[in-house]
C-alpha positions as CSV (number, residue, x, y, z in Angstrom):
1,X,20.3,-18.2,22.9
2,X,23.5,-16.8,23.7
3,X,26.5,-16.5,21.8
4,X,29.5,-16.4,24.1
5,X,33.2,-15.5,22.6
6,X,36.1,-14.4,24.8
7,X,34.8,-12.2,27.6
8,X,31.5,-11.1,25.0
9,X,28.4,-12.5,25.3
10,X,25.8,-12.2,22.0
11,X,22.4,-12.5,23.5
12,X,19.9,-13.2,20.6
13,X,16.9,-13.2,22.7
14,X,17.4,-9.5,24.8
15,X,19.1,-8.6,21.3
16,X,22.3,-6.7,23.4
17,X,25.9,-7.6,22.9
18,X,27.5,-7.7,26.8
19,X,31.6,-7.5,27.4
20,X,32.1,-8.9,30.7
21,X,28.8,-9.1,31.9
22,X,28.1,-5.2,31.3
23,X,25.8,-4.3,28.4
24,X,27.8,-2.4,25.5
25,X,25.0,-0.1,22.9
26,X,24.9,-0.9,19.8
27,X,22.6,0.2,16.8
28,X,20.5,-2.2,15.7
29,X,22.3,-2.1,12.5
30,X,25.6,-3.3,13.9
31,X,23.7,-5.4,16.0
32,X,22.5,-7.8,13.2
33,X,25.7,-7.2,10.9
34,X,27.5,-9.3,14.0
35,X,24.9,-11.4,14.6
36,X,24.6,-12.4,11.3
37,X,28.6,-13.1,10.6
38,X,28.5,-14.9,14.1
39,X,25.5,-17.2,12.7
40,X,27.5,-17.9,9.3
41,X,30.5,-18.1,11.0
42,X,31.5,-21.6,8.9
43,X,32.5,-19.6,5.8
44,X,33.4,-16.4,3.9
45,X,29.9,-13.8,3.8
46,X,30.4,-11.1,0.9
47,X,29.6,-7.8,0.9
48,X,27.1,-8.3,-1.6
49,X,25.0,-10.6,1.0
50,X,25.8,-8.5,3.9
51,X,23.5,-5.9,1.3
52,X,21.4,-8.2,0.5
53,X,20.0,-9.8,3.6
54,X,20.5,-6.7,6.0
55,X,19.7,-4.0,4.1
56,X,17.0,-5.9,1.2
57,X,15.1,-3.6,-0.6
58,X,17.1,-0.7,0.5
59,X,19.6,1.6,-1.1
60,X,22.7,1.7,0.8
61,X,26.6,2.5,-0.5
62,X,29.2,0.4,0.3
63,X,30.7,3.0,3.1
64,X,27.4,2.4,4.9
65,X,28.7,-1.4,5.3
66,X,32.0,-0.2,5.8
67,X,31.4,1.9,8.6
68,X,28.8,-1.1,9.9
69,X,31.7,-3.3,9.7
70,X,34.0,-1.0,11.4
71,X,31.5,-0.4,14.7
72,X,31.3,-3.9,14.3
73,X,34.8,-4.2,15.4
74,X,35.5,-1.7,17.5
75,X,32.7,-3.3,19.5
76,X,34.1,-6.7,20.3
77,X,38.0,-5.1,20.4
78,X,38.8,-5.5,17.2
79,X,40.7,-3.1,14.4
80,X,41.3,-3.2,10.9
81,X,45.2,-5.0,11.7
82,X,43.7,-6.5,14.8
83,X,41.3,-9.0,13.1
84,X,40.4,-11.6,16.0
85,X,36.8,-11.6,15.6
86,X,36.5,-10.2,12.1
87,X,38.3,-11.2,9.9
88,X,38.2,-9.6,6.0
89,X,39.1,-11.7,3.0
90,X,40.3,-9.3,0.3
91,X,37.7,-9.4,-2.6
92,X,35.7,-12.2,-0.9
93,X,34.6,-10.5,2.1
94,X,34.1,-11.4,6.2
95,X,33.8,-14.3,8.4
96,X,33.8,-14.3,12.1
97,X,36.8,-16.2,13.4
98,X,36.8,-16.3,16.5
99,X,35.7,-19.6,18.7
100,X,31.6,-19.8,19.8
101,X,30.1,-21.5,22.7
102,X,26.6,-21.8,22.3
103,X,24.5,-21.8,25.4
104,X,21.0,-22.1,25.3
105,X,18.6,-20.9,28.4
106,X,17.4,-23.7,30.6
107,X,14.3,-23.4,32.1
108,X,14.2,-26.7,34.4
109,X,10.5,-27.5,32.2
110,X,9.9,-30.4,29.5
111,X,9.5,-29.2,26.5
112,X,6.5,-28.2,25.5
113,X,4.9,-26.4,22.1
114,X,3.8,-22.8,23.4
115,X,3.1,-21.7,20.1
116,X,1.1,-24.2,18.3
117,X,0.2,-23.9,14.6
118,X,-2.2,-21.7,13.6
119,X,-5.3,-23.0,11.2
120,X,-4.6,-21.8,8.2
121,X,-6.8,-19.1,6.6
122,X,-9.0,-19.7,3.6
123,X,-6.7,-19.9,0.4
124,X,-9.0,-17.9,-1.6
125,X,-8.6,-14.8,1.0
126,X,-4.9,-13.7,1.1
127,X,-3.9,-13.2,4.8
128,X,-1.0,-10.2,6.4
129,X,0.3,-10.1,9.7
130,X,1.4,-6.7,11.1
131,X,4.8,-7.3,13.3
132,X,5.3,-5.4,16.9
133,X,7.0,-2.8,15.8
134,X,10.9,-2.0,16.8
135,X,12.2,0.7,18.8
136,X,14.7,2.3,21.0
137,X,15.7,-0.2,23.8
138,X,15.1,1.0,27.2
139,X,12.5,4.2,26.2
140,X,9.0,3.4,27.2
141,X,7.2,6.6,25.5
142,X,8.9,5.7,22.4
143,X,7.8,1.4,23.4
144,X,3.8,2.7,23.5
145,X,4.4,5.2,20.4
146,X,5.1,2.1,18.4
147,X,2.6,-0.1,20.0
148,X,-0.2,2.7,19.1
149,X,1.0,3.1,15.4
150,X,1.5,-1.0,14.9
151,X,-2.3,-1.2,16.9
152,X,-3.9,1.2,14.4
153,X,-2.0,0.2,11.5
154,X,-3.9,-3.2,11.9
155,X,-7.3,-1.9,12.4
156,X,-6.8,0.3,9.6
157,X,-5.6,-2.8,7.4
158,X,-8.5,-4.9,8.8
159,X,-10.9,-2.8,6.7
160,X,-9.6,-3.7,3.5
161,X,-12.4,-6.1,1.5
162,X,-10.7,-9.5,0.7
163,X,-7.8,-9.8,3.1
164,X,-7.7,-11.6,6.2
165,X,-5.9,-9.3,9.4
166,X,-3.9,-11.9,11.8
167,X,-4.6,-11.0,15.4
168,X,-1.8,-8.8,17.1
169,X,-2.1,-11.3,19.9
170,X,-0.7,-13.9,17.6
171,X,2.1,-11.4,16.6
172,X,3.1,-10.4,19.5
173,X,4.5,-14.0,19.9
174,X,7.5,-12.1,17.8
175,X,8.3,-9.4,19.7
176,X,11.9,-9.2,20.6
177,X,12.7,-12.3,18.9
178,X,14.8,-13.3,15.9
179,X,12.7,-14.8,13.4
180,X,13.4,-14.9,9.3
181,X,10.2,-13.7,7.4
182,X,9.7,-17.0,5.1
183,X,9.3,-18.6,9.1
184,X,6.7,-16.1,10.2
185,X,4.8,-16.9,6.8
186,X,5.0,-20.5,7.9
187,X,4.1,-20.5,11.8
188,X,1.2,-17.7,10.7
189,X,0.5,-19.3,7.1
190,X,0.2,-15.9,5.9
191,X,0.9,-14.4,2.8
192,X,2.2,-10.9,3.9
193,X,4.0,-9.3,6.6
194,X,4.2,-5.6,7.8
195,X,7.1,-4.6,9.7
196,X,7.9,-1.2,10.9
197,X,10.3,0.7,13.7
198,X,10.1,4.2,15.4
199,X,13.3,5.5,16.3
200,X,13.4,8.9,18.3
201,X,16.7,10.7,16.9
202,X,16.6,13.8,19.0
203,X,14.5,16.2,17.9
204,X,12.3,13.9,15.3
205,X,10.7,10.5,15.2
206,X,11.6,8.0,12.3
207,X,8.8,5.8,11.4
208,X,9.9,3.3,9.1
209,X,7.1,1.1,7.9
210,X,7.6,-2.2,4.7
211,X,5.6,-4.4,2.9
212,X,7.2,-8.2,2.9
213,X,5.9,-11.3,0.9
214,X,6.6,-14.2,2.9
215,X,7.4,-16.7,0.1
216,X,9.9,-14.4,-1.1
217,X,11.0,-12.1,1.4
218,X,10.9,-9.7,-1.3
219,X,10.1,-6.1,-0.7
220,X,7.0,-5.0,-2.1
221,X,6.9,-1.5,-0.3
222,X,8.5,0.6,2.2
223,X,8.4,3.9,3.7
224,X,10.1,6.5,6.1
225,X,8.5,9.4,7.6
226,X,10.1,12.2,9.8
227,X,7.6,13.9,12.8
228,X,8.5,16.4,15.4
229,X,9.3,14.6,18.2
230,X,6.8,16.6,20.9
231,X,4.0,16.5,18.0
232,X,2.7,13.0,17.2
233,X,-0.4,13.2,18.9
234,X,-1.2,15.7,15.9
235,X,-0.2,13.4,13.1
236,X,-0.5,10.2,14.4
237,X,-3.9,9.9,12.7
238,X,-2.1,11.1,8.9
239,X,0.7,9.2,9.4
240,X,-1.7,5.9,9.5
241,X,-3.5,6.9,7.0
242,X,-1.1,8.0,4.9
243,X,0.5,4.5,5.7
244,X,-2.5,2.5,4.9
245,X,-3.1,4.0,2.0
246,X,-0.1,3.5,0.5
247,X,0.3,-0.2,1.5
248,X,-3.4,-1.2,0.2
249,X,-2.6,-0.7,-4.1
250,X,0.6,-2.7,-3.4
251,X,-1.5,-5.4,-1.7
252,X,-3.8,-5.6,-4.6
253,X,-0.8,-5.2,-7.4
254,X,1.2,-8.0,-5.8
255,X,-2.1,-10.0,-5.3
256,X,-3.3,-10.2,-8.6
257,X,0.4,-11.1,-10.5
258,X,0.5,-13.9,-7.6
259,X,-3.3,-14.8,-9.6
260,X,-1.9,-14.4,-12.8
261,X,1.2,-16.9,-12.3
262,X,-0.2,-19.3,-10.1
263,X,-3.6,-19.3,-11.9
264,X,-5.4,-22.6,-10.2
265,X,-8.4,-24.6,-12.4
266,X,-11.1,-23.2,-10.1
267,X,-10.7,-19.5,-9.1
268,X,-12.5,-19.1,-5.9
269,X,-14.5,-16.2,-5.7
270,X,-12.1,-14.2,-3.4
271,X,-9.6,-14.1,-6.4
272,X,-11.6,-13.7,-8.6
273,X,-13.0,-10.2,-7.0
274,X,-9.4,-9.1,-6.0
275,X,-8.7,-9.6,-10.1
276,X,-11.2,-7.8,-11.4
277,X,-11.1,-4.8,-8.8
278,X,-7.6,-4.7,-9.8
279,X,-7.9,-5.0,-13.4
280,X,-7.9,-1.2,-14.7
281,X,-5.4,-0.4,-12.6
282,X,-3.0,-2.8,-14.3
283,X,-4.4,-2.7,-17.9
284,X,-6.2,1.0,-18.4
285,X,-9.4,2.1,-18.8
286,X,-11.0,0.8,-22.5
287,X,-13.7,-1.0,-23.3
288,X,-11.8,-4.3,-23.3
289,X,-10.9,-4.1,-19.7
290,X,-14.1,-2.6,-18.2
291,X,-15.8,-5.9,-19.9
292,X,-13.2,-7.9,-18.7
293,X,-13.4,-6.3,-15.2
294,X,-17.1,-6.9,-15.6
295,X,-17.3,-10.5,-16.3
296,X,-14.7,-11.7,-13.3
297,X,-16.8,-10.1,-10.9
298,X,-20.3,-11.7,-12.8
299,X,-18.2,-14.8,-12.1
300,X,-17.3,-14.6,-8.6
301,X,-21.0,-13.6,-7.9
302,X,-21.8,-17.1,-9.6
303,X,-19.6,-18.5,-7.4
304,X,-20.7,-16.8,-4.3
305,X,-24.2,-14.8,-4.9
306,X,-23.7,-13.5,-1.0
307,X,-20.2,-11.5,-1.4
308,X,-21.5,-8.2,-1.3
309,X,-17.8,-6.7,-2.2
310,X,-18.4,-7.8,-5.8
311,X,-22.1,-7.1,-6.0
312,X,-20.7,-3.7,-4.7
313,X,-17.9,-3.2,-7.4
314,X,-19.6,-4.7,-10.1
315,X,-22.2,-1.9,-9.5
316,X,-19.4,0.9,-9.5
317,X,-18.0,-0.6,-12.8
318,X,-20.7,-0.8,-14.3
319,X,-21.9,2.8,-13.4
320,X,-18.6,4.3,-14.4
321,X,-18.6,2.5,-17.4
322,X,-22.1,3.6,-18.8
323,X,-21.0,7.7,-17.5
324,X,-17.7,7.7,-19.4
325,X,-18.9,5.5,-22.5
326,X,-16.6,2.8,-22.2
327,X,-19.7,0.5,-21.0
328,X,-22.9,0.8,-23.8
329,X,-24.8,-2.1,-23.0
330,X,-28.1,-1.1,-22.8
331,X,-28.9,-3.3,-20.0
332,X,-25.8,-2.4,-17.8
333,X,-27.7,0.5,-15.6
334,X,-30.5,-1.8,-14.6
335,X,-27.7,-4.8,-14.2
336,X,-25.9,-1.6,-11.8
337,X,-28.6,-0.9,-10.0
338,X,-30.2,-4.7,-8.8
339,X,-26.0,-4.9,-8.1
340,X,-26.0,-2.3,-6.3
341,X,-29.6,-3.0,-4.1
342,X,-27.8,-6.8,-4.0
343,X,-24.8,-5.8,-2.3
344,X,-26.7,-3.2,0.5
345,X,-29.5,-5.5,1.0
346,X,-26.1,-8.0,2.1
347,X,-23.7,-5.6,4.3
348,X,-25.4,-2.4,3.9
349,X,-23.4,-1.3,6.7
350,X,-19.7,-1.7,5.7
351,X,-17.5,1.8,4.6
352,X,-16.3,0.1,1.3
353,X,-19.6,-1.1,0.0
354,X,-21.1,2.0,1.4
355,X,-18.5,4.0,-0.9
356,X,-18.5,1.9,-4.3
357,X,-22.6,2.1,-4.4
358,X,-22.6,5.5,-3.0
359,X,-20.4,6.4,-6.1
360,X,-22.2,4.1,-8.5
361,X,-25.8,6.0,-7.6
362,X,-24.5,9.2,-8.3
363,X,-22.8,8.4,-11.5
364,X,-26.3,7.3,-12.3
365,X,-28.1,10.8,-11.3
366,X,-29.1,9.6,-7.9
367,X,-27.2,11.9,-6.4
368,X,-28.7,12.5,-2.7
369,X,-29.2,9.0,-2.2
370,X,-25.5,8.3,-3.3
371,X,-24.1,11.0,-1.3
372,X,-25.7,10.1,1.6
373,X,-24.2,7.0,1.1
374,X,-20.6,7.8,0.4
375,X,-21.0,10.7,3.7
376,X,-21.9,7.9,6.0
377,X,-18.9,5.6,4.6
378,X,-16.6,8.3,5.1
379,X,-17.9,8.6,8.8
380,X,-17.5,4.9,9.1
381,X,-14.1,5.0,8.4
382,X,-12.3,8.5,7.8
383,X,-9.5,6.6,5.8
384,X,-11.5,5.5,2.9
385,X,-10.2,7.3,-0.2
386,X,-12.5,5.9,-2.6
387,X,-15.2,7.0,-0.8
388,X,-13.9,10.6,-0.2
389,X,-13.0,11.5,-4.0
390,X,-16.4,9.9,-5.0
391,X,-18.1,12.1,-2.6
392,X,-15.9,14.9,-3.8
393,X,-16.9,14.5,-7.2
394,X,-20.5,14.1,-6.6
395,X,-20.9,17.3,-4.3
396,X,-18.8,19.1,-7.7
397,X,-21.7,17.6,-9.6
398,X,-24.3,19.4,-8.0
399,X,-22.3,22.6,-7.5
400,X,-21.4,22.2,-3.9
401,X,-17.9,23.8,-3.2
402,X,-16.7,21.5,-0.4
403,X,-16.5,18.9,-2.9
404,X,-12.9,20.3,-4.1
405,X,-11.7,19.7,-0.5
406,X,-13.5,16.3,-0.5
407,X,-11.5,15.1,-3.7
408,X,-8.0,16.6,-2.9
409,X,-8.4,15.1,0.9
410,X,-8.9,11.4,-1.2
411,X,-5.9,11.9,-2.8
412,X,-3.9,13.1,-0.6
413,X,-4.5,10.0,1.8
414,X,-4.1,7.5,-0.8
415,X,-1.0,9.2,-3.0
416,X,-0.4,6.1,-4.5
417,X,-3.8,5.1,-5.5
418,X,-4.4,3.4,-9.1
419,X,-7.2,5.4,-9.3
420,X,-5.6,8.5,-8.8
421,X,-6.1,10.0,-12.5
422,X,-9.8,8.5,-12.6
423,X,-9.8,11.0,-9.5
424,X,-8.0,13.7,-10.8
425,X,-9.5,14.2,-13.8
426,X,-12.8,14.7,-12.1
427,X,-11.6,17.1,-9.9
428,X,-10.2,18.8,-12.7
429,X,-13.5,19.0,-14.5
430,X,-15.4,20.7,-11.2
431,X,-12.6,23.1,-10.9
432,X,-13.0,24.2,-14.7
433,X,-16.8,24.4,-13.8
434,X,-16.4,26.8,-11.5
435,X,-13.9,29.2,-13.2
436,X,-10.6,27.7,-11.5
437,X,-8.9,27.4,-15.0
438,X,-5.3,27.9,-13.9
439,X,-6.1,25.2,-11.1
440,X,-8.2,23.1,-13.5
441,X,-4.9,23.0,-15.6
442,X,-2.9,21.9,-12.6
443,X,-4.9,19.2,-11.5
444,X,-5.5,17.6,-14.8
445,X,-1.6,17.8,-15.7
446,X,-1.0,15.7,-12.2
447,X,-3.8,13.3,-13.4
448,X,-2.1,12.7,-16.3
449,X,1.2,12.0,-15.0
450,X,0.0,9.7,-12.6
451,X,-1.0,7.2,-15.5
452,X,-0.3,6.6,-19.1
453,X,-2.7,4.3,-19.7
454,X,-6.1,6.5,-19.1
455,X,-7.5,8.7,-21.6
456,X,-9.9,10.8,-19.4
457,X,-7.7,13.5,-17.8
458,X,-6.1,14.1,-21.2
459,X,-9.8,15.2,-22.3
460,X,-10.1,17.7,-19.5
461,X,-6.9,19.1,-19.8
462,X,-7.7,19.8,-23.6
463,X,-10.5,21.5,-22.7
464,X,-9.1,23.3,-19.8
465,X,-5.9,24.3,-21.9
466,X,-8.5,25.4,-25.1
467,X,-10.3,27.6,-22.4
468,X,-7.2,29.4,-21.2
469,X,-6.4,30.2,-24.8
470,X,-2.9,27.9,-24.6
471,X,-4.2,25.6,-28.1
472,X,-1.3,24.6,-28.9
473,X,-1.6,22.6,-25.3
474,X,-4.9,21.5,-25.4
475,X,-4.0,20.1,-29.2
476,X,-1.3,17.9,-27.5
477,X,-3.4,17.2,-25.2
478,X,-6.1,15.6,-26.9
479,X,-3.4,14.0,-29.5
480,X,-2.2,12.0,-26.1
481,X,-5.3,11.5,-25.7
482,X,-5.8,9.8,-29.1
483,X,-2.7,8.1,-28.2
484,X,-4.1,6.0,-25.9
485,X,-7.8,6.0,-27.4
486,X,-7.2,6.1,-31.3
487,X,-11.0,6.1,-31.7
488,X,-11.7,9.2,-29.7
489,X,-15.0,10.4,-30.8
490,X,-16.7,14.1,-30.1
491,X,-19.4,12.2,-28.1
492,X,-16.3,10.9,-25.9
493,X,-15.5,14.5,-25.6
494,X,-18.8,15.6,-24.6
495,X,-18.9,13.6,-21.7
496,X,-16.4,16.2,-20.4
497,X,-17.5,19.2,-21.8
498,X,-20.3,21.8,-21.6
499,X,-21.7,22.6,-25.0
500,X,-20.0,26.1,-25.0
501,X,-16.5,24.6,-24.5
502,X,-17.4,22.0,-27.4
503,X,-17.7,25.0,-29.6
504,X,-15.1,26.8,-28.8
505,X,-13.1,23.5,-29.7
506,X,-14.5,23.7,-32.7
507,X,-13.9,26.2,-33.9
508,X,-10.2,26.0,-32.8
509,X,-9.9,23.9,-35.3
510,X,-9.2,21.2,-31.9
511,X,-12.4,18.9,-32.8
């Protein structure tokens, strides 16, 4: 569609705004500031929606706008007494005043449907469209850069168990076209959108990358990342992950409160995995939760004994559990390991799976056969976080030093991970193991911070702290520790400790 004013010419499908037939640049920013005034044009638009719908999720002062606003002007001939286009309404805001002819493009054809309605996805599996991804106008390097990162962005996202990945070829439908995200969600039926841009600003590229529920338009995420401009090729790979991992706890956070508040009669056994893999992120680790955890994902088996995800998880749960003391069930490692044979003996082939029974054999002492496992996930697919720390730990376990490297590399791909201080607190304990004290210190410190709600890094930076002769440290950190598990026992505190270190604590006076 075209917009046509005076001698200017908005054209909403090439997304360029022409003055007498020659093309006039303008960032995309201005772009859709007039486009959007030009489309409301029947009344007043305030500031406050200007922010709102052009800048959501975004922190922006009110010169950015003004200086939007002012571009704005100066690009269809107007000035701030000169008002023939855009008008301002003190206190109220802007309309655009001036007189629109809207022409449409004629293609000579009947009408037809060229983008018919896609079958909608299973309910029970939450679906996400990745968007083409916007760029500078007119640069083809910078066109393919974002094609590439949009391309691997999806095949990264397609990986993660319980969502369904909507082709790029149905995507690219959108490319270069206005569209509103609560339409997209419609024509799609999907439940979540990823939109990104690369802009090339001299000397760096600006990837911009957000998270969008459709029935919202809420932002759930977003990102910005600055690379050398002549140096992509050697971060492209990071930047993806990096991306990925980052997008993938928001996915599962967002997924399980849409559970929670639009709880239907008969869980399918989709949602009922996604809640119970996201249940200790949300509500800690305690006994409570792990049963809790536990019994969705018993459930979801009931409802589908051939989704190997939750025979997978249920195994790592469980496995975890009985290690840390939080599962005592004396049937729970033989319930872990016919799991954890259930879910191979179904997909033994996936990364995920491969990771979460990887891990759960080596929490039980089979540690070869687990880290084969886990070595072969990671191989499978290089972004897989869990799979990394877990191998990480494991190699720590039996005194291998590339484990360290395994674990940090884990956590630096998923910084945002809920699992981080589960993570960190390991890596903690193997650095402590092997004399790294100052380091141990470090890492368990950064495992603390990254959740209140777990009780296991605390332990390890007592002990750590207690070692380095700082008690006053490792006595608040085992009262934190307290804090969040009040029953704190010396057998919890074993787990994490050699029997030396449990003497020294003792006779600290710490235990």
């Amino acid at each position: 569609m075209r917009l046509i004013f005076g001698e200017y010419v908005l054209d909403t499908e090439l997304f360029e705004l022409r003055h007498n037939g020659e093309r006039s640049p303008l960032e995309p920013q201005v772009f859709n500031l007039l486009l959007y005034l030009a489309r409301n044009r029947d009344r007043i638009v305030s500031r406050q929606e200007l922010l709102d719908k052009l800048w959501a999720g975004k922190i922006v002062t009110e010169s950015t706008l003004s200086s939007r606003i002012k571009a704005a002007r100066q690009a269809v001939g107007d000035s701030g007494h000169n008002q023939n286009c855009i008008a301002t309404f003190n206190r109220r805001g802007y309309r655009f005043v001036a007189e629109i002819v809207e022409e449409r493009e004629q293609t000579g054809k009947e009408s037809i449907d060229v983008f018919p309605k896609m079958p909608a996805p299973h309910r029970d599996q939450p679906s996400l469209a990745v968007l083409p991804f916007a760029h500078n106008p007119g640069d083809e390097k910078i066109a393919w850069i974002a094609e590439m990162l949009g391309e691997d962005i999806s095949i990264q996202l397609a990986r993660i168990p319980g969502f369904l990945v909507i082709s790029r070829n149905s995507t690219a439908y959108y490319r270069g076209r206005e569209f509103t995200i609560d339409q997209i969600g419609r024509e799609l039926e999907t439940d979540y959108v990823i939109e990104g841009s690369v802009w090339n600003t001299g000397d760096k590229l600006r990837v911009s990358v957000q998270l969008l529920e459709t029935s919202s338009g809420r932002f759930l995420w977003a990102n910005r990342t600055e690379l050398p401009a002549n140096k992509l090729g050697d971060y492209q790979d990071d930047v993806v992950r990096e991306i990925v991992g980052q997008i993938e706890p928001e996915l599962n956070r967002a997924e399980l409160l849409s559970l929670r508040q639009h709880r239907p009669v008969d869980l399918g056994a989709w949602s009922l995995y996604r809640q119970g893999h996201a249940l200790l992120g949300i509500k800690g680790w305690s006994e409570e939760t792990f049963a809790e955890a536990a019994d969705l994902l018993r459930q979801a088996i009931a409802r589908d004994s051939e989704l190997a995800f939750a025979h997978a998880y249920l195994a790592l749960l469980l496995a975890i559990g009985h290690l840390i003391g939080l599962v005592t069930d004396d049937a729970s490692r033989e319930e872990a390991v016919v799991a954890a044979e259930t879910a191979l003996a179904l997909d033994g082939q996936d990364p995920d799976i491969l990771g979460y029974v990887g891990c759960a054999f080596a929490d039980m002492g089979e540690f070869q056969r687990g880290i084969g496992m886990m070595r072969r996930a990671v191989e499978l697919d290089p972004s897989n976080a869990q799979a990394h720390a877990a191998l990480g730990s494991a190699l720590l376990h039996i005194g291998e030093l590339e484990g360290i490297e395994e674990m940090r590399y884990g956590i630096r791909i998923s910084p945002r991970d809920n699992r981080l201080a589960a993570w960190g607190a390991m890596l903690a304990r193997g650095l402590l193991s092997l004399g790294k004290v100052d380091e141990s210190i470090e890492a368990a410190e950064h495992a603390c911070r990254c959740d209140d709600k777990i009780f296991l890094p605390r332990v390890v930076l007592a002990v750590a702290q207690n070692t380095a002769g700082n008690l006053q440290a490792a006595r608040a950190a085992l009262d934190d520790a307290r804090r969040i598990r009040p029953q704190l026992s010396l057998n919890d505190i074993a787990r994490f400790a050699s029997p030396e270190e449990i003497s020294s604590l003792s006779q600290a006076g710490l235990v």
